[in-house]
ZAVO-948843 format. One record per atom (N, C-alpha, C): residue number from 1; atom name; x, y, z. Coordinates in steps of 0.05 Angstrom, whole numbers, plus 32768, in hexadecimal, padded with zeros to 4 digits. Each point is the difference from the previous one (the first is absolute). Layout:
n = NUM, atom = CA, px = X, py = Y, pz = Z;
...
END
This chain:
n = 1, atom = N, px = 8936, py = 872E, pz = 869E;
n = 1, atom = CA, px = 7FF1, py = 8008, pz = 8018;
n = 1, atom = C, px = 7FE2, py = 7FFD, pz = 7FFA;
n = 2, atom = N, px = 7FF7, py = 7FF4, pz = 800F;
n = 2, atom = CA, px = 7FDD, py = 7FF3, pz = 7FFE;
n = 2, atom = C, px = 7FED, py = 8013, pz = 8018;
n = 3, atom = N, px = 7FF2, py = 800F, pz = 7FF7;
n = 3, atom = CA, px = 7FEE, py = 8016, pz = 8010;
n = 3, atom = C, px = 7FDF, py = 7FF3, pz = 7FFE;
n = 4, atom = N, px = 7FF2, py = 7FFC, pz = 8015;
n = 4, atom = CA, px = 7FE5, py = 7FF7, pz = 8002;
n = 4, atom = C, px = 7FEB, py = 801B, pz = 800B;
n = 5, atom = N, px = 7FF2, py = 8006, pz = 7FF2;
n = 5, atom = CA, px = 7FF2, py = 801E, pz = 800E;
n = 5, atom = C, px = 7FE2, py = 7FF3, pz = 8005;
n = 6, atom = N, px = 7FF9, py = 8001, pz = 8016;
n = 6, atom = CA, px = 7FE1, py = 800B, pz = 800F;
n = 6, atom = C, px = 7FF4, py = 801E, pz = 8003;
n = 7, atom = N, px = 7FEC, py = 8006, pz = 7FF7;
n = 7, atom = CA, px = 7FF7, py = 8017, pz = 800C;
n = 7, atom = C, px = 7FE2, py = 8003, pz = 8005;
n = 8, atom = N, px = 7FF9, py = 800A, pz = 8014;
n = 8, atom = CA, px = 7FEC, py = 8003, pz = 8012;
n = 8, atom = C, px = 8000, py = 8014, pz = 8010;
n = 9, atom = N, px = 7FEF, py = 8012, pz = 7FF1;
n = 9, atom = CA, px = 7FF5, py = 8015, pz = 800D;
n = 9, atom = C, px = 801B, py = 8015, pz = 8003;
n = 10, atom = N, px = 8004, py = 800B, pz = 800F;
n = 10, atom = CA, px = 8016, py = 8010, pz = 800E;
n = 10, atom = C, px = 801B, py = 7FF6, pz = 8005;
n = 11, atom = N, px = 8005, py = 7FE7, pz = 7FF5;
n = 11, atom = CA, px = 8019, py = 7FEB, pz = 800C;
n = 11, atom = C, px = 8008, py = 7FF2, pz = 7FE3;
n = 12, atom = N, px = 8019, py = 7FFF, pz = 7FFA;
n = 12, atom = CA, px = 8002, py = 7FF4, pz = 7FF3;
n = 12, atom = C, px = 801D, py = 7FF2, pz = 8005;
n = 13, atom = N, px = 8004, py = 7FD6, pz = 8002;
n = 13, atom = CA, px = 8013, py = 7FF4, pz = 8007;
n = 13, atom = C, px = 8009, py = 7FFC, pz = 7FE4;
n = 14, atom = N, px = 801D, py = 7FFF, pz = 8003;
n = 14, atom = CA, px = 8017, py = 7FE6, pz = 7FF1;
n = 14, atom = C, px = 800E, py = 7FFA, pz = 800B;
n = 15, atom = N, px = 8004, py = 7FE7, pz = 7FF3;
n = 15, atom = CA, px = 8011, py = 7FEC, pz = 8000;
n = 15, atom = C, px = 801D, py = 8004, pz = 7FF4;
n = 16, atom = N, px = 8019, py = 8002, pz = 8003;
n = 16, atom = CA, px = 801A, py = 8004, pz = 7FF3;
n = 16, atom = C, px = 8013, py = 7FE5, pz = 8003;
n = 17, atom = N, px = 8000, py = 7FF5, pz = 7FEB;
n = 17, atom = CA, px = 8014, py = 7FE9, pz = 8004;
n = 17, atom = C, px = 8015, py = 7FFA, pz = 7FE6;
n = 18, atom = N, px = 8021, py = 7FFD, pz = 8008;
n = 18, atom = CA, px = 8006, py = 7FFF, pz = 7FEF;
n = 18, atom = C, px = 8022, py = 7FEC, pz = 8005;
n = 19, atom = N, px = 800A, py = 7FFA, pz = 7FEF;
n = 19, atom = CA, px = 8013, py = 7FEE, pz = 8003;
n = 19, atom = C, px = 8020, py = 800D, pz = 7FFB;
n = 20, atom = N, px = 7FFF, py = 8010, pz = 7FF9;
n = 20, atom = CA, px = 8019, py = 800E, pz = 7FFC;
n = 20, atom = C, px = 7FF7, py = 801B, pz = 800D;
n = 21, atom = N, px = 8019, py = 8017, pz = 8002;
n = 21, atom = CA, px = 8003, py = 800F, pz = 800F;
n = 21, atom = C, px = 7FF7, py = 8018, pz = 7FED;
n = 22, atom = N, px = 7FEB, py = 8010, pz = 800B;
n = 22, atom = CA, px = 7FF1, py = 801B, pz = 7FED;
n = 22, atom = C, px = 800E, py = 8019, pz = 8014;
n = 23, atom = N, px = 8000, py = 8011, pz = 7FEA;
n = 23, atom = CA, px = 800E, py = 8026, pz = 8008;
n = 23, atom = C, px = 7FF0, py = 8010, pz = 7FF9;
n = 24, atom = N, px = 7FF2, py = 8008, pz = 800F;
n = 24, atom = CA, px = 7FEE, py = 8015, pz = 7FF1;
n = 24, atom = C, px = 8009, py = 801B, pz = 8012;
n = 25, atom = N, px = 8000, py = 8014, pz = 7FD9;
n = 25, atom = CA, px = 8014, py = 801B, pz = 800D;
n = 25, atom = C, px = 7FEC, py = 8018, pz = 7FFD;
n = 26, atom = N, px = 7FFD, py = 800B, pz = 8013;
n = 26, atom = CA, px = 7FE9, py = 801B, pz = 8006;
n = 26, atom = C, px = 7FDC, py = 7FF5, pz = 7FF7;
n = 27, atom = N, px = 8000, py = 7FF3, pz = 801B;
n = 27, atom = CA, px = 7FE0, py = 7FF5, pz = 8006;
n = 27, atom = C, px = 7FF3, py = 8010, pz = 800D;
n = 28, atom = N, px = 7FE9, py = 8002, pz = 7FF8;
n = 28, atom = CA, px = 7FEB, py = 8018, pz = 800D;
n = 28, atom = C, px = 7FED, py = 7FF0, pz = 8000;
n = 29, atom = N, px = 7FF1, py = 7FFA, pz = 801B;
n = 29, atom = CA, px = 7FE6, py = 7FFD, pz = 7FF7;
n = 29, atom = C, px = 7FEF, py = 8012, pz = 800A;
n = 30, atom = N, px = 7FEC, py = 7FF8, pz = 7FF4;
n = 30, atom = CA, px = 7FEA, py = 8018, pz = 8001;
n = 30, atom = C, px = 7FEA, py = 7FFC, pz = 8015;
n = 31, atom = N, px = 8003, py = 7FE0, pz = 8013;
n = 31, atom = CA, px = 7FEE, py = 800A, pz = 8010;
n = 31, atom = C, px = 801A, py = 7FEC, pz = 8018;
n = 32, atom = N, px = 7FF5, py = 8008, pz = 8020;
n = 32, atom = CA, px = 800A, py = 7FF7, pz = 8010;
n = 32, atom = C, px = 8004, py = 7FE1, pz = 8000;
n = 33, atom = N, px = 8010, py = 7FF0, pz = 8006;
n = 33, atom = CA, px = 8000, py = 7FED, pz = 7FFB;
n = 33, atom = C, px = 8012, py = 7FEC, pz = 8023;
n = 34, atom = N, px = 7FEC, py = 7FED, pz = 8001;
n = 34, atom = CA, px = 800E, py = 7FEE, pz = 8012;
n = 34, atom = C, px = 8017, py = 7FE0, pz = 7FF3;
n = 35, atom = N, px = 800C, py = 8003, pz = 800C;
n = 35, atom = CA, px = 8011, py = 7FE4, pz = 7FF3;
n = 35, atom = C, px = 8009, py = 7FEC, pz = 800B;
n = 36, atom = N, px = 7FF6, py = 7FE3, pz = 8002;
n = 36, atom = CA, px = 7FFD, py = 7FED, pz = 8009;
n = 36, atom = C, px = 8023, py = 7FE8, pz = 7FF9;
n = 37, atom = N, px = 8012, py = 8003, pz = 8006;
n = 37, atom = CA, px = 8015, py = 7FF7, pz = 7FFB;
n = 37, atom = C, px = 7FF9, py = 7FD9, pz = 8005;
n = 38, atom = N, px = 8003, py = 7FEE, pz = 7FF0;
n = 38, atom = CA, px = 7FFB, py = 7FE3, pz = 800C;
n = 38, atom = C, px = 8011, py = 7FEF, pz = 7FF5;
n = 39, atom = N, px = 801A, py = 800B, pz = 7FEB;
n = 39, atom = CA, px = 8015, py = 7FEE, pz = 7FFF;
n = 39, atom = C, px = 800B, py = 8016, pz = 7FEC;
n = 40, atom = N, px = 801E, py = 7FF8, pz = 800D;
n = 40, atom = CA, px = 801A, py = 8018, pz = 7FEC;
n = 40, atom = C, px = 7FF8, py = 8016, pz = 8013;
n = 41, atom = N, px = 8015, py = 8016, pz = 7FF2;
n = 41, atom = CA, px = 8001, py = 801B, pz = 8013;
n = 41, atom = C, px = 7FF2, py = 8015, pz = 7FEF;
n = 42, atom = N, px = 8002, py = 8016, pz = 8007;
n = 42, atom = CA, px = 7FF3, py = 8015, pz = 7FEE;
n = 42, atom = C, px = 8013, py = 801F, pz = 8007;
n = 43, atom = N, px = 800C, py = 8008, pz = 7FEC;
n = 43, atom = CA, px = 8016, py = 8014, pz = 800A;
n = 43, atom = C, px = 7FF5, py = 801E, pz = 7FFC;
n = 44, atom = N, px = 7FF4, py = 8011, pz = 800E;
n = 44, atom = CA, px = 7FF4, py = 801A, pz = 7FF3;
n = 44, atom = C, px = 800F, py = 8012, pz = 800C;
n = 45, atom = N, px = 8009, py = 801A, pz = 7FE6;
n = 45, atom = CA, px = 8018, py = 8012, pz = 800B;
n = 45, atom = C, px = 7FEE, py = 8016, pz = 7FF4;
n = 46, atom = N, px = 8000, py = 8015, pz = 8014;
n = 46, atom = CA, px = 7FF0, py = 801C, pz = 7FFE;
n = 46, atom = C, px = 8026, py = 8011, pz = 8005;
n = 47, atom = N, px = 7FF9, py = 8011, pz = 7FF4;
n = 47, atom = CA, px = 8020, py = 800E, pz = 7FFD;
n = 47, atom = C, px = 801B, py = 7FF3, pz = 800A;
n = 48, atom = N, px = 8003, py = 8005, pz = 8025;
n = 48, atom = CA, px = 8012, py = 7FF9, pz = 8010;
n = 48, atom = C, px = 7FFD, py = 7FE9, pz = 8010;
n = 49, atom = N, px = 7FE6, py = 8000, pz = 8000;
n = 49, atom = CA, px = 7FEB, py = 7FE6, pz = 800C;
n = 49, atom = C, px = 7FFD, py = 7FE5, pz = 7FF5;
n = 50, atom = N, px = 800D, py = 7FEF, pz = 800C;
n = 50, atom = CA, px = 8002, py = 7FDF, pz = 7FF2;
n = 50, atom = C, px = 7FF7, py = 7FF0, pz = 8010;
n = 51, atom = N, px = 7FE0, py = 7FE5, pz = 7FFF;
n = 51, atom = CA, px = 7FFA, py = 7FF7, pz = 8009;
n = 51, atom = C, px = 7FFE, py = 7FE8, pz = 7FF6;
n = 52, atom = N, px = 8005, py = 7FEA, pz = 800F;
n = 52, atom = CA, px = 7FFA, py = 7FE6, pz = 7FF4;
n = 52, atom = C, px = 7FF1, py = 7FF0, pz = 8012;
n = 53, atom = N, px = 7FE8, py = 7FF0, pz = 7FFF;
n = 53, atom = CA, px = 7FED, py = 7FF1, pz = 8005;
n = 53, atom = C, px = 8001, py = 7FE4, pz = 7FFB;
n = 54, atom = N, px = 7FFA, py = 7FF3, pz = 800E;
n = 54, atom = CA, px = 8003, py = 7FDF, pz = 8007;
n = 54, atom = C, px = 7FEE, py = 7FF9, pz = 7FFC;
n = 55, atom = N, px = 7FF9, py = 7FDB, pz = 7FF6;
n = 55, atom = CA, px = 7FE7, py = 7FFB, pz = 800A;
n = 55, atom = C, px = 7FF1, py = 8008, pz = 801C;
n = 56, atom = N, px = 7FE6, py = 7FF8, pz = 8001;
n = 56, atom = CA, px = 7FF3, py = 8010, pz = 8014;
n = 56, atom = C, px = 8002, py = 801D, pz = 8010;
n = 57, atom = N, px = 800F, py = 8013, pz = 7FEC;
n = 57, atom = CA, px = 7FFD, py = 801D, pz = 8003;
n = 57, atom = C, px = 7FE6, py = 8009, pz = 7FF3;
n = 58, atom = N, px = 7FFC, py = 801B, pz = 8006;
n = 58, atom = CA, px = 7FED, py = 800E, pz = 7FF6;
n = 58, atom = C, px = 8012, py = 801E, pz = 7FF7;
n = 59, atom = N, px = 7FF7, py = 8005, pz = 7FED;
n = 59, atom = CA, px = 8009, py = 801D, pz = 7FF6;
n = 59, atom = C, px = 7FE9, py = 8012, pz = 7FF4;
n = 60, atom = N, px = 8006, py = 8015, pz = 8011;
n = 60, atom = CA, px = 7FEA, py = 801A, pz = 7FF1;
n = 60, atom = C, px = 8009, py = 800E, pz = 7FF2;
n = 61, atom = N, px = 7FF6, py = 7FFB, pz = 7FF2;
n = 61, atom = CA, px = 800C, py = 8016, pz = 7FDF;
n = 61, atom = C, px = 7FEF, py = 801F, pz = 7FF7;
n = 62, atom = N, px = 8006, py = 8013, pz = 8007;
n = 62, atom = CA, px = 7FEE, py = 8018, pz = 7FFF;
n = 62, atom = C, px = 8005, py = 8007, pz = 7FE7;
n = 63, atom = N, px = 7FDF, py = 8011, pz = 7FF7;
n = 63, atom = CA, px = 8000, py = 8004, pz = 7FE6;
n = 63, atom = C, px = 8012, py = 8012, pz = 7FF1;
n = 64, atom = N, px = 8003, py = 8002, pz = 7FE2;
n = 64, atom = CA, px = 8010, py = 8018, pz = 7FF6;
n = 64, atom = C, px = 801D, py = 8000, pz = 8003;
n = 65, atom = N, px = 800A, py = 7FF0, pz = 800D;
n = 65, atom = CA, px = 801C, py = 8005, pz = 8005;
n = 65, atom = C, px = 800F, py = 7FF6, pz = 7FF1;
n = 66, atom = N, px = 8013, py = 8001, pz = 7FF3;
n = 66, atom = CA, px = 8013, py = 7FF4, pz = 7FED;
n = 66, atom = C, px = 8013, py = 7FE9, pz = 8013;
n = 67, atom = N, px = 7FFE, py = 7FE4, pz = 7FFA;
n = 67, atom = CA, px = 8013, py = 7FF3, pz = 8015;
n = 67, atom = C, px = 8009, py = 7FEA, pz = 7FDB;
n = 68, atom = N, px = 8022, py = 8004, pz = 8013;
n = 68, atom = CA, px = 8007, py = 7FE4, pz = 7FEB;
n = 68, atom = C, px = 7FED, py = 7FE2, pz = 8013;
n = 69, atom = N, px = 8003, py = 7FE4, pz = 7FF4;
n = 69, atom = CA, px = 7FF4, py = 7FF5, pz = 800A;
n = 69, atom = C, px = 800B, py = 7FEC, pz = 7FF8;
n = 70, atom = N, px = 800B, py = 7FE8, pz = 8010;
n = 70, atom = CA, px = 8013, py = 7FE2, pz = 7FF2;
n = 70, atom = C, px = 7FF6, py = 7FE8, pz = 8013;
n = 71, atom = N, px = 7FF1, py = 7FEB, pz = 7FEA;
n = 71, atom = CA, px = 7FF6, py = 7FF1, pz = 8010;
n = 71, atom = C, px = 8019, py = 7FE4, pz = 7FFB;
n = 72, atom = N, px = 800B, py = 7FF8, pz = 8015;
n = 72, atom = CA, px = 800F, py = 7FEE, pz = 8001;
n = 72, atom = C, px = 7FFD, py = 7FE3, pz = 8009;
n = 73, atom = N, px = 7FF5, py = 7FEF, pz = 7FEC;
n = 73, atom = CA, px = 7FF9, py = 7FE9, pz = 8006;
n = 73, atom = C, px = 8011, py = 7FEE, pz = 8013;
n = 74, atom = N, px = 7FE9, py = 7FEB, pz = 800F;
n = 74, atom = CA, px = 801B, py = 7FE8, pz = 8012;
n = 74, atom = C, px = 8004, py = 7FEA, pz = 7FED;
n = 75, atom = N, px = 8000, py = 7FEE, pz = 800F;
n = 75, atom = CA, px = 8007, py = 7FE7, pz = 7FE9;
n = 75, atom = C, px = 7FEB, py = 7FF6, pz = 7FEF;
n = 76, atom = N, px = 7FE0, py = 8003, pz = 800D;
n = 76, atom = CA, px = 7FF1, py = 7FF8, pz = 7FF1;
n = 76, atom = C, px = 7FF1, py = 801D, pz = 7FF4;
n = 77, atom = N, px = 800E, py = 8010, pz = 8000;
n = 77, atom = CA, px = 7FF4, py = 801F, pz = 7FF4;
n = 77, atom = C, px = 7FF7, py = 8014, pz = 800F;
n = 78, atom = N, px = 7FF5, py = 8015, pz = 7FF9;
n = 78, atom = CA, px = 7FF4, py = 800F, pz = 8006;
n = 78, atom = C, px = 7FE1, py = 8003, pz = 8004;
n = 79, atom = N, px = 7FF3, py = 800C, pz = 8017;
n = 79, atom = CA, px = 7FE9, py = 7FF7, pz = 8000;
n = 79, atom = C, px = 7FF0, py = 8023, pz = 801C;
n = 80, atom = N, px = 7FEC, py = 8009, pz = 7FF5;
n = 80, atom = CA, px = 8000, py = 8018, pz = 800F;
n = 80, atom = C, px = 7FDB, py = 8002, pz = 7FF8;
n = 81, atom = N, px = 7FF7, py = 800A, pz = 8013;
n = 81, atom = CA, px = 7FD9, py = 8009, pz = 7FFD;
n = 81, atom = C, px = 8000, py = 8021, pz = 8007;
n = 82, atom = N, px = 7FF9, py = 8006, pz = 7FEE;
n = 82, atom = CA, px = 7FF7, py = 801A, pz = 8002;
n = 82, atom = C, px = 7FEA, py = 800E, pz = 7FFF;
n = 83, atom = N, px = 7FFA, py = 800E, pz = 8012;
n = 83, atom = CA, px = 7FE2, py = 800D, pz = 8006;
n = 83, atom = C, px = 8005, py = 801C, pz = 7FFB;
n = 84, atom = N, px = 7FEC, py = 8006, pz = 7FEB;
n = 84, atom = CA, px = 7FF9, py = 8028, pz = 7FFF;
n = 84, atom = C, px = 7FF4, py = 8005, pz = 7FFE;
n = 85, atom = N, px = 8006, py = 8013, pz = 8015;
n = 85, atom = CA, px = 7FEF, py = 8014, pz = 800B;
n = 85, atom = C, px = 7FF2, py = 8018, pz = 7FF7;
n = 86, atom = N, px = 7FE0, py = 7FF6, pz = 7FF6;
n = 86, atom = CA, px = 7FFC, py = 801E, pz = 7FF1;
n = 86, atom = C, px = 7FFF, py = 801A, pz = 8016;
n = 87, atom = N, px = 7FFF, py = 801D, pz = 7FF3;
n = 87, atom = CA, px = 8000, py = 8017, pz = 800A;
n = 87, atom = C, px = 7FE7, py = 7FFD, pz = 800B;
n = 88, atom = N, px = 7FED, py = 7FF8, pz = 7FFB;
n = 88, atom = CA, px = 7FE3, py = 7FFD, pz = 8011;
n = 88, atom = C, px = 8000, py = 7FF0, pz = 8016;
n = 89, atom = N, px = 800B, py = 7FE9, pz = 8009;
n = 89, atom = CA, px = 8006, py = 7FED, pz = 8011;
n = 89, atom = C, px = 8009, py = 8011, pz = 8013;
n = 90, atom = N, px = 8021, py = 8011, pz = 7FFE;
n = 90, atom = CA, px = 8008, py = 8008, pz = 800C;
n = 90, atom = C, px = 7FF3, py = 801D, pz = 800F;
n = 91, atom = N, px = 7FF6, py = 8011, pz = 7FF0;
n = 91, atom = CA, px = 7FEF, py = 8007, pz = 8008;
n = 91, atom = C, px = 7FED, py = 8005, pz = 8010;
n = 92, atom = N, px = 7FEF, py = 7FE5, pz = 7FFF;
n = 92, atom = CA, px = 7FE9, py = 7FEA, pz = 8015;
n = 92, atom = C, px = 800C, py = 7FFE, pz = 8014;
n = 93, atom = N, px = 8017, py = 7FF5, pz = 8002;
n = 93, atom = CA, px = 8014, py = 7FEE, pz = 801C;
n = 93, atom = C, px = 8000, py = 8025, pz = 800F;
n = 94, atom = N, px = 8009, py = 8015, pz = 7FF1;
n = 94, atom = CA, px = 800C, py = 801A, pz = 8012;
n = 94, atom = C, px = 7FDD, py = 8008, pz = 800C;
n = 95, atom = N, px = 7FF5, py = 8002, pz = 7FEE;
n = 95, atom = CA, px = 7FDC, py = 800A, pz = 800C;
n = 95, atom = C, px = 7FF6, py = 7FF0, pz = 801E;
n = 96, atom = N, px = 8003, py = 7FE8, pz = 7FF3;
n = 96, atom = CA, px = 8000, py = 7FED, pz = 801B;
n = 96, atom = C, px = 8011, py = 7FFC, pz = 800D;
n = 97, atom = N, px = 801D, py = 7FF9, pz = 8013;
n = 97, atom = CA, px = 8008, py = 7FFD, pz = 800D;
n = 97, atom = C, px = 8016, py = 800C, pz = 8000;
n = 98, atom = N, px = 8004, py = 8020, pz = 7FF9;
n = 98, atom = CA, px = 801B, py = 800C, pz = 8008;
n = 98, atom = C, px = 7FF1, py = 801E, pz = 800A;
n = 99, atom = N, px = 7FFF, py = 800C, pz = 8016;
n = 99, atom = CA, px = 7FFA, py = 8020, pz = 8004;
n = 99, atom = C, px = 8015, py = 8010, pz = 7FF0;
n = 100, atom = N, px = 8012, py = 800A, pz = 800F;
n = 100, atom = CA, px = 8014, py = 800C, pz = 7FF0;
n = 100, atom = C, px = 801D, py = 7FF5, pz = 7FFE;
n = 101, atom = N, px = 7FF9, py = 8002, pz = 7FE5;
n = 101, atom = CA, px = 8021, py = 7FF1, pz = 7FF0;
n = 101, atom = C, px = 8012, py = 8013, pz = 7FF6;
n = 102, atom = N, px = 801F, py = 7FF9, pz = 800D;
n = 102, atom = CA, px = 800C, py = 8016, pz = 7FEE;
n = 102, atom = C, px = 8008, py = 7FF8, pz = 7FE1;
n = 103, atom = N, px = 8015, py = 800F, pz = 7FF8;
n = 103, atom = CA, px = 7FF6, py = 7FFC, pz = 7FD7;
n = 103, atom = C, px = 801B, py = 7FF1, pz = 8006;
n = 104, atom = N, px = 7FF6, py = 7FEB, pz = 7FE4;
n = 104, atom = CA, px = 8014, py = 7FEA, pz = 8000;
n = 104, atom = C, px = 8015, py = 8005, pz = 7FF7;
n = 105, atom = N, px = 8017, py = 7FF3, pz = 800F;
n = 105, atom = CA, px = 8017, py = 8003, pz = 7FFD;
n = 105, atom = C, px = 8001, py = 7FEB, pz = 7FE3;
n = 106, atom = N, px = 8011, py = 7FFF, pz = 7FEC;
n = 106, atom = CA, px = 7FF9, py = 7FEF, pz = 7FEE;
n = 106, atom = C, px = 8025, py = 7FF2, pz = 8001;
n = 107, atom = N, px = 8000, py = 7FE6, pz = 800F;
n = 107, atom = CA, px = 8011, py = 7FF3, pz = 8002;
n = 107, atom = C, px = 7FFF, py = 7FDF, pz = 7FF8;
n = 108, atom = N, px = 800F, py = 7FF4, pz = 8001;
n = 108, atom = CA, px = 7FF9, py = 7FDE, pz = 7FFD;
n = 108, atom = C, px = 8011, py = 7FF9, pz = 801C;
n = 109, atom = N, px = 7FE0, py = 7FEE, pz = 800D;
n = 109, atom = CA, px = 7FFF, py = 7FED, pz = 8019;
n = 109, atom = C, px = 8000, py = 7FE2, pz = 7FFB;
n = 110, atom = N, px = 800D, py = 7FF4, pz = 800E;
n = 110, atom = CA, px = 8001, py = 7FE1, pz = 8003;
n = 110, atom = C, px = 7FF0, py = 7FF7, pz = 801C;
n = 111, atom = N, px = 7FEA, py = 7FE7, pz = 7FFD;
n = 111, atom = CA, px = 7FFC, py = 7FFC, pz = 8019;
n = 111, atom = C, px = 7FFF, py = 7FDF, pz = 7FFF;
n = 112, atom = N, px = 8007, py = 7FF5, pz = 8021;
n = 112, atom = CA, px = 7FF4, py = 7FDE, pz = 7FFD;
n = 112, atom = C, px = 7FEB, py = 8002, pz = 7FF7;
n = 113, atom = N, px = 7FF6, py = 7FEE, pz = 7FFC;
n = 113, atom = CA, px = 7FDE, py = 7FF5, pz = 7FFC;
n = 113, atom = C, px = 7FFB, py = 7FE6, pz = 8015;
n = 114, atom = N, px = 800A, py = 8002, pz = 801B;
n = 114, atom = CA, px = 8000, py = 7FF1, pz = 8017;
n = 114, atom = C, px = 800F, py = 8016, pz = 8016;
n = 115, atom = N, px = 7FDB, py = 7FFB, pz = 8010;
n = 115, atom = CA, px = 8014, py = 801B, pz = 8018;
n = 115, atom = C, px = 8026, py = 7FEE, pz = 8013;
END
């Protein structure tokens, strides 16, 4: 598995690419994270909760949570961008453009990335 990291400021991207099939068992991360799916699937299971993601999905990954995580390559591999989210960013985003929020439910969401 080949990981590329950027970081700037409050954001930090990678890159995840890999040619065989990775299991990773009780992942936490520590800051919020967005996930860019662009070839192979991506399987994330929070207890009872089992999600899998296609290319051109998006997945939000909330911080702290323990999720298993199985990235399952296609024929030409595996391939995923990931953006995180520092606690300050998120932060910024609630000061500016949320009045009142209720407290996060801490689940894993799948979305297109084409309305």
């Amino acid at each position: 598995m080949q990981e590329m990291h950027i970081r700037h400021q409050d954001l930090t991207t990678a890159e995840v690419r890999s040619s065989h099939l990775h299991r990773l068992h009780r992942v936490t991360l520590f800051s919020a994270a967005i996930c860019h799916i662009t070839q192979g699937s991506k399987v994330i299971i929070q207890d009872d909760s089992r999600l899998v993601a296609g290319p051109g999905e998006l997945i939000i990954i909330p911080v702290n949570t323990p999720l298993e995580i199985i990235n399952q390559p296609a024929q030409n591999g595996f391939r995923s961008d990931l953006l995180l989210l520092s606690p300050e960013i998120i932060a910024r985003f609630k000061t500016m453009y949320v009045q009142d929020y209720p407290p996060a439910k801490y689940d894993i969401a799948v979305y297109p990335d084409e309305p």
